[in-house]
C-alpha positions in Angstrom: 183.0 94.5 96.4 186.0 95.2 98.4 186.2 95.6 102.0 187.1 99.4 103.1 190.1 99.3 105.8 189.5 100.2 109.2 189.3 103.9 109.8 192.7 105.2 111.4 191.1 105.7 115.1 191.3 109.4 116.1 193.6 110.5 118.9 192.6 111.6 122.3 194.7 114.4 122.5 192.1 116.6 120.1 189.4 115.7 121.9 190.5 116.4 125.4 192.1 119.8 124.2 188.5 121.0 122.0 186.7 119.8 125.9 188.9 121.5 128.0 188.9 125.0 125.9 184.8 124.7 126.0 185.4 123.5 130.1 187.1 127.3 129.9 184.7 129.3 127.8 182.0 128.4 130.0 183.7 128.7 133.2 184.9 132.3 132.0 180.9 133.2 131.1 180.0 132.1 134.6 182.5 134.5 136.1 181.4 137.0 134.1 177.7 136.6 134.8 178.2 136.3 138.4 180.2 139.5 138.1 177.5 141.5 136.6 174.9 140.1 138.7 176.8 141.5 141.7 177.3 144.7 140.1 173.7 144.8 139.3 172.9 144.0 143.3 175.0 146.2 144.3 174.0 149.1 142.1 169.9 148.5 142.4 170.3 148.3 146.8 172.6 151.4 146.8 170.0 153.1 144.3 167.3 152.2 146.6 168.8 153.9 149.5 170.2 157.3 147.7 166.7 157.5 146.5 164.8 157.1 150.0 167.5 159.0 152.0 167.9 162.1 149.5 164.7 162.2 147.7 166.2 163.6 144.9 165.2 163.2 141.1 165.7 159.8 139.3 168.5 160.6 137.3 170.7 163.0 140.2 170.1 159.7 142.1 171.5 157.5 139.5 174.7 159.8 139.0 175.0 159.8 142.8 174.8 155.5 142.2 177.3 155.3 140.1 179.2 157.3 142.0 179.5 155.0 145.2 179.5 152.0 142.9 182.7 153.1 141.1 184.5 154.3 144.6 183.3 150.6 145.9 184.7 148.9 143.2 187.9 150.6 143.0 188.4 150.4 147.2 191.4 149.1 147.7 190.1 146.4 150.3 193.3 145.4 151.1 193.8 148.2 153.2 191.4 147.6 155.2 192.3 144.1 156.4 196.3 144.6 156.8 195.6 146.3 160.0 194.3 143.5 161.1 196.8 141.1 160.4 199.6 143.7 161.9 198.9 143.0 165.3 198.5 139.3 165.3 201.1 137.3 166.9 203.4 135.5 164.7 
């Protein structure tokens, strides 16, 4: 019976690259569940409110949602703080 050689050892470089694109992948899925789950909070609380304050149907209500959802997310927030920054001292 003769001896099998060594196996040639595997390089590090594979291995760190696979572990850091998974380190991404999952990263990337948090951000996007975090995303929707603010979107969802946002959207079921500002429902909530249209609802009780209007008293309109369900679905009027839901348009009305989406609505203020889309005009919040597309704010440009920015705006809103430069003022503050203009009359700082520099």
């Amino acid at each position: 019976m003769n001896p099998q050689p060594p196996a040639p050892g595997i390089s590090r470089i594979p291995r760190v690259l696979v572990a850091a694109i998974a380190l991404a992948l999952c990263a990337l899925s948090t951000f996007a569940l975090i995303q929707a789950g603010v979107f969802y909070f946002i959207y079921t609380s500002l429902f909530g409110r249209v609802t009780e304050l209007t008293g309109l149907d369900v679905w009027v209500s839901r348009a009305i949602t989406l609505a203020l959802c889309a005009l919040v997310w597309c704010l440009p927030w920015h705006l809103l703080i430069l003022p503050l920054f203009g009359s700082a001292k520099r």
